[in-house]
PDBQT receptor file of N, H, CA, C and O in Angstrom, charges set to zero:
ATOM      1  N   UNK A   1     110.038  67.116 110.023  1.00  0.00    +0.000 N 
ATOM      2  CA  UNK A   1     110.478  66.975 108.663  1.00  0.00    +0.000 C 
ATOM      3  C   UNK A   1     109.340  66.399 107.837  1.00  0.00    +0.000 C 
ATOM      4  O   UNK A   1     109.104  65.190 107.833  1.00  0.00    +0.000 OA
ATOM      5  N   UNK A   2     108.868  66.993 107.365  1.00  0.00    +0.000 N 
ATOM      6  H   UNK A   2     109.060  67.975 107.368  1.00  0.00    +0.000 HD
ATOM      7  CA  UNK A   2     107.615  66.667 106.560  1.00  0.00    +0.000 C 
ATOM      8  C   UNK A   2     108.448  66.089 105.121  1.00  0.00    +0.000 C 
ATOM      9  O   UNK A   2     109.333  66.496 104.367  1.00  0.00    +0.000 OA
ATOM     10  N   UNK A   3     107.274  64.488 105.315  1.00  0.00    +0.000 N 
ATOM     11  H   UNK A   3     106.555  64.158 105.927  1.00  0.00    +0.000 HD
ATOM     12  CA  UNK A   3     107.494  63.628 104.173  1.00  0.00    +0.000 C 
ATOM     13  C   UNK A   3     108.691  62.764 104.415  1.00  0.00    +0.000 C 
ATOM     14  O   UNK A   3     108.899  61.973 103.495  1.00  0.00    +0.000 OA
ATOM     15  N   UNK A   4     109.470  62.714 105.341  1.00  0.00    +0.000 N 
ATOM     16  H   UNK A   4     109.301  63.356 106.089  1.00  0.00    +0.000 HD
ATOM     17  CA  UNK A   4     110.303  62.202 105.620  1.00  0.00    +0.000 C 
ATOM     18  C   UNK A   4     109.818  60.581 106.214  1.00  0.00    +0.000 C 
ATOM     19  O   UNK A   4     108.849  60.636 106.971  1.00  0.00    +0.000 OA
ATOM     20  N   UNK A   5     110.268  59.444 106.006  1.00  0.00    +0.000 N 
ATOM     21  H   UNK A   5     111.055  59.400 105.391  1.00  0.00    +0.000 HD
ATOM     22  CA  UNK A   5     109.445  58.208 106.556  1.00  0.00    +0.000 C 
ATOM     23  C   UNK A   5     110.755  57.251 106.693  1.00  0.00    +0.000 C 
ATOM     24  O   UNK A   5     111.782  57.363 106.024  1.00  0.00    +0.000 OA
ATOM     25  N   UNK A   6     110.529  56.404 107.581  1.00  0.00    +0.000 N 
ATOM     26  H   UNK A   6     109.694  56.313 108.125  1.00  0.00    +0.000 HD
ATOM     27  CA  UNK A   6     111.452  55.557 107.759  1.00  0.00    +0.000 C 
ATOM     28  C   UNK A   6     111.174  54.024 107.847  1.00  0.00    +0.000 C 
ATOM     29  O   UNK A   6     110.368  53.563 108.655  1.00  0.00    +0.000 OA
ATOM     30  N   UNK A   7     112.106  53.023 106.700  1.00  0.00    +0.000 N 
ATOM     31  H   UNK A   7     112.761  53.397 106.043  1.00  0.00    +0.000 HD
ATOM     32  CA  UNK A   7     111.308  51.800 106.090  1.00  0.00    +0.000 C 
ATOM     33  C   UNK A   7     112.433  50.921 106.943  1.00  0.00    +0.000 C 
ATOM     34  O   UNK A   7     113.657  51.039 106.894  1.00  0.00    +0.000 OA
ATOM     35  N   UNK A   8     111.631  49.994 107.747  1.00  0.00    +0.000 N 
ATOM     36  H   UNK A   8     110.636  49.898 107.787  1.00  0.00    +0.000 HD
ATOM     37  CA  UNK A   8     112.201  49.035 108.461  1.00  0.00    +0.000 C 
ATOM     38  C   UNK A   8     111.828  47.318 108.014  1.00  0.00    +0.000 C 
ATOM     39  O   UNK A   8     110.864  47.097 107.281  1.00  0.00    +0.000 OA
ATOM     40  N   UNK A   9     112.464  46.481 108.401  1.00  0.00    +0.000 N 
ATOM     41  H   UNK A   9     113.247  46.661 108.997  1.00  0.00    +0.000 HD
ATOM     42  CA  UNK A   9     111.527  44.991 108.205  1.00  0.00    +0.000 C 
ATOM     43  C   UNK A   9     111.201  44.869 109.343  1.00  0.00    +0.000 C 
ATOM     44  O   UNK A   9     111.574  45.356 110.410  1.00  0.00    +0.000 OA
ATOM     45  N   UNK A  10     109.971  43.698 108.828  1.00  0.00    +0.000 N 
ATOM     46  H   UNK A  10     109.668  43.302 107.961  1.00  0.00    +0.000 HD
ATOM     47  CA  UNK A  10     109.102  43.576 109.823  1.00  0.00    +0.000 C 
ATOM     48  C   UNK A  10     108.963  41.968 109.682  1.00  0.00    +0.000 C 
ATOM     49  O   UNK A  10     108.928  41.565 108.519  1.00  0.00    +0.000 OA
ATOM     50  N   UNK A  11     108.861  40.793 110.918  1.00  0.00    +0.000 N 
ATOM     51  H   UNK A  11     108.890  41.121 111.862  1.00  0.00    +0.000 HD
ATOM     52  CA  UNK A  11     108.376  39.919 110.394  1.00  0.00    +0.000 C 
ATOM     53  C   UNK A  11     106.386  39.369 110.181  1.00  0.00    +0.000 C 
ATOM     54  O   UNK A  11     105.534  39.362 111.070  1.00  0.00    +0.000 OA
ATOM     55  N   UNK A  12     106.254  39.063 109.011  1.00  0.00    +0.000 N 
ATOM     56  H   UNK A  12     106.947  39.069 108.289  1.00  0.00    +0.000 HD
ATOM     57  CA  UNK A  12     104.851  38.641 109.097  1.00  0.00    +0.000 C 
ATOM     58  C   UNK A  12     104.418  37.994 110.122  1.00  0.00    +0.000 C 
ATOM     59  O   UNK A  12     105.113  37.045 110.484  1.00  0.00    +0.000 OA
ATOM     60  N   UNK A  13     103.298  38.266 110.809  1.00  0.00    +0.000 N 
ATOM     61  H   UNK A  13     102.733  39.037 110.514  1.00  0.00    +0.000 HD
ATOM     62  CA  UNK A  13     102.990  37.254 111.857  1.00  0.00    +0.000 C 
ATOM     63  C   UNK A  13     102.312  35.585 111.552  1.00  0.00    +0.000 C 
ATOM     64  O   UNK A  13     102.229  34.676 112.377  1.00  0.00    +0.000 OA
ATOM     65  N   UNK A  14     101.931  35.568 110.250  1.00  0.00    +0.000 N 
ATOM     66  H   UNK A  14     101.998  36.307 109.580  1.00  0.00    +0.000 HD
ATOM     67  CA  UNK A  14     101.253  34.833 109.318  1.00  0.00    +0.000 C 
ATOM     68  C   UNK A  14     102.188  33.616 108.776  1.00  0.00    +0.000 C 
ATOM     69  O   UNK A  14     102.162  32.421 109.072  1.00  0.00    +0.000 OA
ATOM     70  N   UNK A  15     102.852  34.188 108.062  1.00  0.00    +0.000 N 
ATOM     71  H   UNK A  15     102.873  35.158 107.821  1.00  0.00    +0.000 HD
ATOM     72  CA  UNK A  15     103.444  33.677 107.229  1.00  0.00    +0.000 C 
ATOM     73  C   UNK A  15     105.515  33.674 107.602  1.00  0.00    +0.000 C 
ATOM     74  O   UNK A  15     106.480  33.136 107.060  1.00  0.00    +0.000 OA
ATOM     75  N   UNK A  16     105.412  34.150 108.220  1.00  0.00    +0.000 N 
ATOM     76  H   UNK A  16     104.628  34.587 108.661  1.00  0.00    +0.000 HD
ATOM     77  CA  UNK A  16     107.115  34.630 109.311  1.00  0.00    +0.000 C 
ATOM     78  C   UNK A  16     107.883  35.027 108.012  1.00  0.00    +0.000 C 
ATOM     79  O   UNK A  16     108.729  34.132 108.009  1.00  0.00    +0.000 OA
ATOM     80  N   UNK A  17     108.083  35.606 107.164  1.00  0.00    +0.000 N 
ATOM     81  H   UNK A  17     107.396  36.333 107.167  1.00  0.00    +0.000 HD
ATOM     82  CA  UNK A  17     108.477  35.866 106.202  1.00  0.00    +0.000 C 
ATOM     83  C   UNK A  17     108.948  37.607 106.514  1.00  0.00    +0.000 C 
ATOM     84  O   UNK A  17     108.135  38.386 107.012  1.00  0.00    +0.000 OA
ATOM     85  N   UNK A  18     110.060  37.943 106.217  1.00  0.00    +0.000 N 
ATOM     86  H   UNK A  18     110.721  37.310 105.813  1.00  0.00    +0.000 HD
ATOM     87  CA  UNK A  18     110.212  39.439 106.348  1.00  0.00    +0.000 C 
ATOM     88  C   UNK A  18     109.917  40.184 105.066  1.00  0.00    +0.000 C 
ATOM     89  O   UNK A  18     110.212  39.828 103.925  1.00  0.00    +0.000 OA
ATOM     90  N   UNK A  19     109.003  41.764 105.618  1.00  0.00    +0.000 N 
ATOM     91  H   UNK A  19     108.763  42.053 106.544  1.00  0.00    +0.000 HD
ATOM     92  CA  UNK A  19     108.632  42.247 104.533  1.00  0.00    +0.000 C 
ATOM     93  C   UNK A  19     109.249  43.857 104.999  1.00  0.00    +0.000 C 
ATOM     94  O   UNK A  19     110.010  43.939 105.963  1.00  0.00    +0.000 OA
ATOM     95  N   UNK A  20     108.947  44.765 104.424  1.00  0.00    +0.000 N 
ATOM     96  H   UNK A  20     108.329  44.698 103.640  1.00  0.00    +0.000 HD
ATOM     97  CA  UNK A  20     109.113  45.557 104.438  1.00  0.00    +0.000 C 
ATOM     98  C   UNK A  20     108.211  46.886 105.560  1.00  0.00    +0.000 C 
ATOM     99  O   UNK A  20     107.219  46.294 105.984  1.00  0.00    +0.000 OA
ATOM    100  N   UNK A  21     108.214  47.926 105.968  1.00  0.00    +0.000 N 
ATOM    101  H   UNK A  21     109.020  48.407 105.623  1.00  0.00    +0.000 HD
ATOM    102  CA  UNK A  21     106.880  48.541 106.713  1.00  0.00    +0.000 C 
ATOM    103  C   UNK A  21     107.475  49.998 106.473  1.00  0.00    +0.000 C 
ATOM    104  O   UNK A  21     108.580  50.007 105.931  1.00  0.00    +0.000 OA
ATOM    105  N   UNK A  22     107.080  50.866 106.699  1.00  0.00    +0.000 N 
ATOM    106  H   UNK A  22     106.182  50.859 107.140  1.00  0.00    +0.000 HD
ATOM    107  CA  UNK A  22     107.046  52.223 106.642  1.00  0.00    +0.000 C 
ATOM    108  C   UNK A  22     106.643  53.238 107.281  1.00  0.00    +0.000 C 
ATOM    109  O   UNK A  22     105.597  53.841 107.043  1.00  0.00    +0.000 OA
ATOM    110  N   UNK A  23     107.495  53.520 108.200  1.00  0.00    +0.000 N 
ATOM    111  H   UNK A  23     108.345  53.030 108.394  1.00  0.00    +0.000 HD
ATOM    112  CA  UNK A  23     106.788  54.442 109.564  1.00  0.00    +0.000 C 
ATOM    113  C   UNK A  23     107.350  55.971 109.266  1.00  0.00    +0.000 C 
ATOM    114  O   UNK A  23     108.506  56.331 109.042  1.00  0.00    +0.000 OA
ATOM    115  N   UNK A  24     105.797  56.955 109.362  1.00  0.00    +0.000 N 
ATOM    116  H   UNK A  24     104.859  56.663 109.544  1.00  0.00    +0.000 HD
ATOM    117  CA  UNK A  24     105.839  58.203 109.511  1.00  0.00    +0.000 C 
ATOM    118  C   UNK A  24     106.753  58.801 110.642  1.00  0.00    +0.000 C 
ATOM    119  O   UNK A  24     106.035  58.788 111.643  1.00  0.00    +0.000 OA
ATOM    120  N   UNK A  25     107.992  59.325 110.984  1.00  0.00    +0.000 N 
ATOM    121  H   UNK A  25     108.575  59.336 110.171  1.00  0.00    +0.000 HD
ATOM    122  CA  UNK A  25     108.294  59.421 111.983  1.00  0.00    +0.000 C 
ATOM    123  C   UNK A  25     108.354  60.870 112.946  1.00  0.00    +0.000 C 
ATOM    124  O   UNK A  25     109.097  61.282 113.837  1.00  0.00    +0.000 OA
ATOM    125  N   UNK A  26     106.988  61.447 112.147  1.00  0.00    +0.000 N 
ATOM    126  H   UNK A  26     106.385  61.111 111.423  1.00  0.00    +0.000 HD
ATOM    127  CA  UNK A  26     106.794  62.969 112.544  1.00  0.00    +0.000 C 
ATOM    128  C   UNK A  26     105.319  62.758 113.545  1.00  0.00    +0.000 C 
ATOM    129  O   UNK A  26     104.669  63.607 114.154  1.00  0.00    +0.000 OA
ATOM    130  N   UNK A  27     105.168  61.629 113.450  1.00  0.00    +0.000 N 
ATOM    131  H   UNK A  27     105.697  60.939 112.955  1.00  0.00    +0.000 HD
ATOM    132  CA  UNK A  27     104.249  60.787 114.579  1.00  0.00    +0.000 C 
ATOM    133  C   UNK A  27     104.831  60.278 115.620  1.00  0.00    +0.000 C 
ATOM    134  O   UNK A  27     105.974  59.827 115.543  1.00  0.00    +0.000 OA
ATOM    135  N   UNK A  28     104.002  60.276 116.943  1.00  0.00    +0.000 N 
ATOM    136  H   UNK A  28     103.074  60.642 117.005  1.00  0.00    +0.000 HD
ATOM    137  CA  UNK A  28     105.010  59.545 117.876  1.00  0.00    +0.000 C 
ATOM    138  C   UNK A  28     104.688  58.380 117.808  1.00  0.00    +0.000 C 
ATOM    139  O   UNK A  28     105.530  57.525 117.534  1.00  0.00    +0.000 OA
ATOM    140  N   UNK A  29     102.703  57.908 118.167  1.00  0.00    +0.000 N 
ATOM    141  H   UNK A  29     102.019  58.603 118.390  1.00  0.00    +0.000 HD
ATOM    142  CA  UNK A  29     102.293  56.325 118.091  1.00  0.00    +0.000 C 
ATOM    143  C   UNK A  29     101.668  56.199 116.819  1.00  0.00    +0.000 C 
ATOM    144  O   UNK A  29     101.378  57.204 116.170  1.00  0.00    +0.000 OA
ATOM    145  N   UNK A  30     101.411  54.920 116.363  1.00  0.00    +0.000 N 
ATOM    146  H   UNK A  30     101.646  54.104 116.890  1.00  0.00    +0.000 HD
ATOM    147  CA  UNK A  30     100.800  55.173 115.374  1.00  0.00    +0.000 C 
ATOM    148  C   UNK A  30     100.314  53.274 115.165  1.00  0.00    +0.000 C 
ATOM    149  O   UNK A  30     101.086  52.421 115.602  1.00  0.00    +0.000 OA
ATOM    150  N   UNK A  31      98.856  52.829 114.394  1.00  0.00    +0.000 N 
ATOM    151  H   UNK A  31      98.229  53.523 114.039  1.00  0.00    +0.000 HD
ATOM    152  CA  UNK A  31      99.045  51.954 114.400  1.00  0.00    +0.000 C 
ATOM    153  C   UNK A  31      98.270  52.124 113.202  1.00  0.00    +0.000 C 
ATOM    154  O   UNK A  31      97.620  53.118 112.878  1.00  0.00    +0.000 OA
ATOM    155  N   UNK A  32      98.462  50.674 112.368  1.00  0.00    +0.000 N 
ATOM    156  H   UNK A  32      98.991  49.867 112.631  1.00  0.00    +0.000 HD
ATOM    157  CA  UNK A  32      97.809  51.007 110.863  1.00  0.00    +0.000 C 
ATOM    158  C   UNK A  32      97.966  49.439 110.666  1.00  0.00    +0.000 C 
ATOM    159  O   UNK A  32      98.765  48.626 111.130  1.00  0.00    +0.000 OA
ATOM    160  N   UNK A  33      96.744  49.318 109.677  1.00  0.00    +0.000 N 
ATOM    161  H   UNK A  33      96.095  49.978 109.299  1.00  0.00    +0.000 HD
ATOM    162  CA  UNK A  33      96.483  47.578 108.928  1.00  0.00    +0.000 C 
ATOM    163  C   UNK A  33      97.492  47.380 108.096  1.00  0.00    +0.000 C 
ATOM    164  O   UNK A  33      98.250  48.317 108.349  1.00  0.00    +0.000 OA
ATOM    165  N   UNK A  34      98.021  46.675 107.173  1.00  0.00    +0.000 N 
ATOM    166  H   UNK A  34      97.405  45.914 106.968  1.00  0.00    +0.000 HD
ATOM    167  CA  UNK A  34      98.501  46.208 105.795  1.00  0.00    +0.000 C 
ATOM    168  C   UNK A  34      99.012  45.312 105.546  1.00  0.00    +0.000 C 
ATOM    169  O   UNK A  34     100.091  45.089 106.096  1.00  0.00    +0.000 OA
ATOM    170  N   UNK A  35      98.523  44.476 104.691  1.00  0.00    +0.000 N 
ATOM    171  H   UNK A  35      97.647  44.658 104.244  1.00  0.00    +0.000 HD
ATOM    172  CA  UNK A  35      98.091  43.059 104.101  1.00  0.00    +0.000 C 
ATOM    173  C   UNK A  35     100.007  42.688 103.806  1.00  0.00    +0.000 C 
ATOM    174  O   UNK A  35     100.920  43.319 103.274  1.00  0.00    +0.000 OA
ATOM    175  N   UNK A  36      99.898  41.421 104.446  1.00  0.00    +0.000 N 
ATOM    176  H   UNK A  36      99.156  40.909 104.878  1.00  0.00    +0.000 HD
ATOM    177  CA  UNK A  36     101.629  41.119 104.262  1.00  0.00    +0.000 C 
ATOM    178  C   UNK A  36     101.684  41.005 102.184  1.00  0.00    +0.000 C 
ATOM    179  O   UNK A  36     100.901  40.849 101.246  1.00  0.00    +0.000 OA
ATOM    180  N   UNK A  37     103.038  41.192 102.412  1.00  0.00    +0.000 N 
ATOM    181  H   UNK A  37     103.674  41.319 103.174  1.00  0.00    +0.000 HD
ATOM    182  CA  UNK A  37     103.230  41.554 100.366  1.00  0.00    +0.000 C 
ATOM    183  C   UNK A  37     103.691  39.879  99.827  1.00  0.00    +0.000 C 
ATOM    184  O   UNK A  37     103.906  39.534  98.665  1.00  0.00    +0.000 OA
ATOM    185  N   UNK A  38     103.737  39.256 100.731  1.00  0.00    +0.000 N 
ATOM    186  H   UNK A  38     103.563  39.536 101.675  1.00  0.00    +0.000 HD
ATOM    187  CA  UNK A  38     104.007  37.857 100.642  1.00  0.00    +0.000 C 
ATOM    188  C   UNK A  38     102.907  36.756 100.841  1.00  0.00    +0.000 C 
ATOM    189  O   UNK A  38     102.851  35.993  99.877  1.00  0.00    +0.000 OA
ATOM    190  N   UNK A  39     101.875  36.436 102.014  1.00  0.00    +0.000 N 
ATOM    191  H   UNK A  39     101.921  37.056 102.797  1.00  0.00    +0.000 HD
ATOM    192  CA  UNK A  39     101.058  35.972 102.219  1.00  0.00    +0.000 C 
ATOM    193  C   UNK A  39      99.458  36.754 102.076  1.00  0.00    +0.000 C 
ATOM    194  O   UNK A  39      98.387  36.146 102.087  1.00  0.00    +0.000 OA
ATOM    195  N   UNK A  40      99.622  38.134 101.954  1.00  0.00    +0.000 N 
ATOM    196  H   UNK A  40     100.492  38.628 101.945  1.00  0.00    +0.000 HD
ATOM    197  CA  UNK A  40      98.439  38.930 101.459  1.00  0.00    +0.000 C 
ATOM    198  C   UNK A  40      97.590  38.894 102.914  1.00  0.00    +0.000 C 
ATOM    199  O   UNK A  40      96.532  39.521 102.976  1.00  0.00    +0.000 OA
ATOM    200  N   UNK A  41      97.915  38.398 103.689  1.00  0.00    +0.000 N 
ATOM    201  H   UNK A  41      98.774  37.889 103.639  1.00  0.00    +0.000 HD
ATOM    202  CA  UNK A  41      97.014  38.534 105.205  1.00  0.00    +0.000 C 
ATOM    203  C   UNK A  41      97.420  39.445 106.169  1.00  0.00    +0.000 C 
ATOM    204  O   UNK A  41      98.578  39.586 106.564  1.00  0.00    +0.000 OA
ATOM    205  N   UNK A  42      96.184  40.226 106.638  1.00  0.00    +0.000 N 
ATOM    206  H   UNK A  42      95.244  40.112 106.317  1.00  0.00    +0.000 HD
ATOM    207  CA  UNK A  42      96.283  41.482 107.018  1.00  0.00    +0.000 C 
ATOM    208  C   UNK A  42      97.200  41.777 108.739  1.00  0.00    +0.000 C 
ATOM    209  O   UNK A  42      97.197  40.993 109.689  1.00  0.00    +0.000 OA
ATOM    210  N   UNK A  43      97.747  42.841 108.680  1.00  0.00    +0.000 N 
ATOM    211  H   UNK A  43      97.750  43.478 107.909  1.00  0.00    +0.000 HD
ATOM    212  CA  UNK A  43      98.951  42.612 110.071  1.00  0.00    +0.000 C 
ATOM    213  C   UNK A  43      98.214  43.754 110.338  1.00  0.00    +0.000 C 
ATOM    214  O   UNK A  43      97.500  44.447 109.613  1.00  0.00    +0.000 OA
ATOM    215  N   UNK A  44      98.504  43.825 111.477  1.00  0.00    +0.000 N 
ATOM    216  H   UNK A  44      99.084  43.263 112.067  1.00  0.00    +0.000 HD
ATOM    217  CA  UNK A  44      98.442  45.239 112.541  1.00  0.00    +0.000 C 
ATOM    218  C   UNK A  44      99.615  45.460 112.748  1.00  0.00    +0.000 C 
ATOM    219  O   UNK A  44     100.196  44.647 113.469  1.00  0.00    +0.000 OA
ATOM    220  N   UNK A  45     100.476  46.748 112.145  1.00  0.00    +0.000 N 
ATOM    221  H   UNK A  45     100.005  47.408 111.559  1.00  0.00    +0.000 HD
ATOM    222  CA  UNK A  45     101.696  47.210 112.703  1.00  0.00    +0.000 C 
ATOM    223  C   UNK A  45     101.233  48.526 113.553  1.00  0.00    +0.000 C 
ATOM    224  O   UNK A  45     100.407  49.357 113.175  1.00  0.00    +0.000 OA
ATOM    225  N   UNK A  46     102.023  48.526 114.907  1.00  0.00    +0.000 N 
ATOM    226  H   UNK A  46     102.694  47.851 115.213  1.00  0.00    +0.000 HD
ATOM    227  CA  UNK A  46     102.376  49.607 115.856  1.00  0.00    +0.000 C 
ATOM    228  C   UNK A  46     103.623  50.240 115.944  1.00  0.00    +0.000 C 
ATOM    229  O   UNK A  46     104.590  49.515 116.178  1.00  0.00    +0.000 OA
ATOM    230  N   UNK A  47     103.741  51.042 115.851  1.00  0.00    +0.000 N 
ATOM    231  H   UNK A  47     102.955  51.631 115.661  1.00  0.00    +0.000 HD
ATOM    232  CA  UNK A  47     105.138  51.524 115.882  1.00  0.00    +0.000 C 
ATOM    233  C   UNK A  47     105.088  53.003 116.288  1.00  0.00    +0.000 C 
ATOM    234  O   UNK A  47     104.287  53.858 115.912  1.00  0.00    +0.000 OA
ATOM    235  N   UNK A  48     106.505  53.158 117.456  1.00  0.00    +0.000 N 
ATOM    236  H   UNK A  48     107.156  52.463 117.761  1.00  0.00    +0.000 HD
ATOM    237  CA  UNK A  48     106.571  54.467 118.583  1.00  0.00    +0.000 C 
ATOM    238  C   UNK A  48     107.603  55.217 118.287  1.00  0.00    +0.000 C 
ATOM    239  O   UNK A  48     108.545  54.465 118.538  1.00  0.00    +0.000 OA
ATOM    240  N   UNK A  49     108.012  56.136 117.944  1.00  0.00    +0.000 N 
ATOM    241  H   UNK A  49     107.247  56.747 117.740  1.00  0.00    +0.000 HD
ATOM    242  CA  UNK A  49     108.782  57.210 117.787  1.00  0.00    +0.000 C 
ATOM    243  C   UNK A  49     109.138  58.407 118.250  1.00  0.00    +0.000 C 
ATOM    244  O   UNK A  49     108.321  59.328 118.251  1.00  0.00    +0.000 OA
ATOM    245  N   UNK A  50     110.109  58.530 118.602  1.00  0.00    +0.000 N 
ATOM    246  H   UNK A  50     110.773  57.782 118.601  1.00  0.00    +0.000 HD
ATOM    247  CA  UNK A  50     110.964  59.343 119.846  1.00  0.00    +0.000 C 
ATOM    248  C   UNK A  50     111.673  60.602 118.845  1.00  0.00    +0.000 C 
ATOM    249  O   UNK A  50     112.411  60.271 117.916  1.00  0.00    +0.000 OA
ATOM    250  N   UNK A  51     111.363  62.121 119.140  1.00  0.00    +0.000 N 
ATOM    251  H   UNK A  51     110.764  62.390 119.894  1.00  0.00    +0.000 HD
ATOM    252  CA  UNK A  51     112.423  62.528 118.273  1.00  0.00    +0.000 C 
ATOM    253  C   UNK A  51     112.392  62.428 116.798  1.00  0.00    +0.000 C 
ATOM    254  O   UNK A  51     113.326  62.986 116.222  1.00  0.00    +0.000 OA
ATOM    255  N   UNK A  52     111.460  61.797 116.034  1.00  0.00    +0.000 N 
ATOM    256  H   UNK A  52     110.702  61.344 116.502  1.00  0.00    +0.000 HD
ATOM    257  CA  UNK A  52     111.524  61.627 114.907  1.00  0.00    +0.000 C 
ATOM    258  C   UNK A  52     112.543  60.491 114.058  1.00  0.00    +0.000 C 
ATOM    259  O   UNK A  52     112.919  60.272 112.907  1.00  0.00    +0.000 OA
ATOM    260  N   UNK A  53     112.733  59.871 115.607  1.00  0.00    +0.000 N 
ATOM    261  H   UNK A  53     112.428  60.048 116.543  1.00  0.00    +0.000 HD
ATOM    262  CA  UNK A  53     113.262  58.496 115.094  1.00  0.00    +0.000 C 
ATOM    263  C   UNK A  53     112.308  56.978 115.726  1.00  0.00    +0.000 C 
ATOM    264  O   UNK A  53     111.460  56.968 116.619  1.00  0.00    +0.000 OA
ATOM    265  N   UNK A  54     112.779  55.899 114.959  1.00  0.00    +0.000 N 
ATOM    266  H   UNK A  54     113.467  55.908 114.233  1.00  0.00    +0.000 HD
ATOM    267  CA  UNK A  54     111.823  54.846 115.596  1.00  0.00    +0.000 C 
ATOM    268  C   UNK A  54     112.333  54.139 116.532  1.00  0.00    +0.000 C 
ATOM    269  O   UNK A  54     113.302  53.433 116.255  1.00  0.00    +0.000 OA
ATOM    270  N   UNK A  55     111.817  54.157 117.835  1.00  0.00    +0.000 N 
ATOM    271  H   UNK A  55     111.030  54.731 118.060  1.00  0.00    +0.000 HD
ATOM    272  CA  UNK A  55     111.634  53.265 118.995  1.00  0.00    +0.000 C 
ATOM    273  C   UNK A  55     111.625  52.077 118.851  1.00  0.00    +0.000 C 
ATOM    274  O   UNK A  55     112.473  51.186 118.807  1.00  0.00    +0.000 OA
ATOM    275  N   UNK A  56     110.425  52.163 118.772  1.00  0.00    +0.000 N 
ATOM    276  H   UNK A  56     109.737  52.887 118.808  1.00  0.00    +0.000 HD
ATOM    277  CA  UNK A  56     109.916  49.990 118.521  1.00  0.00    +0.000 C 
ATOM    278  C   UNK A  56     108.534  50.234 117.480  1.00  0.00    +0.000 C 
ATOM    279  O   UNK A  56     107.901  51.270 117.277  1.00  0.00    +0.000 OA
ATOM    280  N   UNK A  57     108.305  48.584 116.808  1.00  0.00    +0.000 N 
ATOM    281  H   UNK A  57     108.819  47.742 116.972  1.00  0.00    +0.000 HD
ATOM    282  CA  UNK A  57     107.352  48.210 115.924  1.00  0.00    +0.000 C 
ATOM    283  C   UNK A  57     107.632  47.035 116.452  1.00  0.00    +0.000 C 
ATOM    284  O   UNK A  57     108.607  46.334 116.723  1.00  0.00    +0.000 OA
ATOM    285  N   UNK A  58     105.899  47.029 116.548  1.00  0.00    +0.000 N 
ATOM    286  H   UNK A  58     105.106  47.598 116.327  1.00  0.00    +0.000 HD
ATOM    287  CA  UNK A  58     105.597  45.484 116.779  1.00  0.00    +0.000 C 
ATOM    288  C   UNK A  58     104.155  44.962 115.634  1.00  0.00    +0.000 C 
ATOM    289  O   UNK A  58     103.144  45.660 115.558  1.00  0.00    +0.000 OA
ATOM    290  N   UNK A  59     104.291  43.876 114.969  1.00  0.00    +0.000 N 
ATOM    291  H   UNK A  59     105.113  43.309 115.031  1.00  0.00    +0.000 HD
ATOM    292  CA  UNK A  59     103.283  43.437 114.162  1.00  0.00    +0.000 C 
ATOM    293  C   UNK A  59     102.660  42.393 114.377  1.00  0.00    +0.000 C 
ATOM    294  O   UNK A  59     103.285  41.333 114.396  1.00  0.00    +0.000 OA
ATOM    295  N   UNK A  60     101.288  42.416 114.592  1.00  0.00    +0.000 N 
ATOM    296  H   UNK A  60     100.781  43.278 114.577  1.00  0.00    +0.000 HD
ATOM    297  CA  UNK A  60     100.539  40.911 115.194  1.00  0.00    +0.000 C 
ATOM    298  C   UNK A  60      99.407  40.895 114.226  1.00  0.00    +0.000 C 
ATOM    299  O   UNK A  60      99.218  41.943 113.608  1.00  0.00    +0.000 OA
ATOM    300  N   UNK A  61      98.686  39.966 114.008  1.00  0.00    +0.000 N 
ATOM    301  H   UNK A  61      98.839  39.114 114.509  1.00  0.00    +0.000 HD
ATOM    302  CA  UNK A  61      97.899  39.090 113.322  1.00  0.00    +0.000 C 
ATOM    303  C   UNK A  61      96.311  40.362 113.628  1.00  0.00    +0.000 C 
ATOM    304  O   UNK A  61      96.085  40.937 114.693  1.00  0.00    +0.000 OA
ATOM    305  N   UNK A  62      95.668  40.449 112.640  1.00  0.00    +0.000 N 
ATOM    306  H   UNK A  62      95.852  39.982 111.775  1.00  0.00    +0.000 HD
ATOM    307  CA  UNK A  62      94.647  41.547 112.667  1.00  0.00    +0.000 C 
ATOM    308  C   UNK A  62      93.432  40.659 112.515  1.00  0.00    +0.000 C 
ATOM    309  O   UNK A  62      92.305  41.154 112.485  1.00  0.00    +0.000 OA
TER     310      UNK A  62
């Protein structure tokens, strides 16, 4: 399904604050930077997708 994305929370690893994340789910792994929208310090989110649905996301300190 092209363009289709699926927005989960995530907690900051920084700041423990929940934000928002956004996983492509026409990908299976995928890992990508982006700066928490609360503390502005950069996360590493991973996140695995089965089927075009999401598995797991995990976010740690970059």
């Amino acid at each position: 399904m092209m363009g289709f994305q699926i927005e989960c929370e995530i907690q900051c690893p920084w700041c423990f604050e929940s934000i928002p994340a956004v996983v492509d789910p026409s990908q299976d792994d995928q890992t990508y930077i982006e700066d928490c929208s609360v503390c502005c310090r950069p996360i590493q989110i991973r996140a695995r997708c089965e089927d075009e649905e999401l598995a797991s996301i995990d976010a740690e300190r970059s």
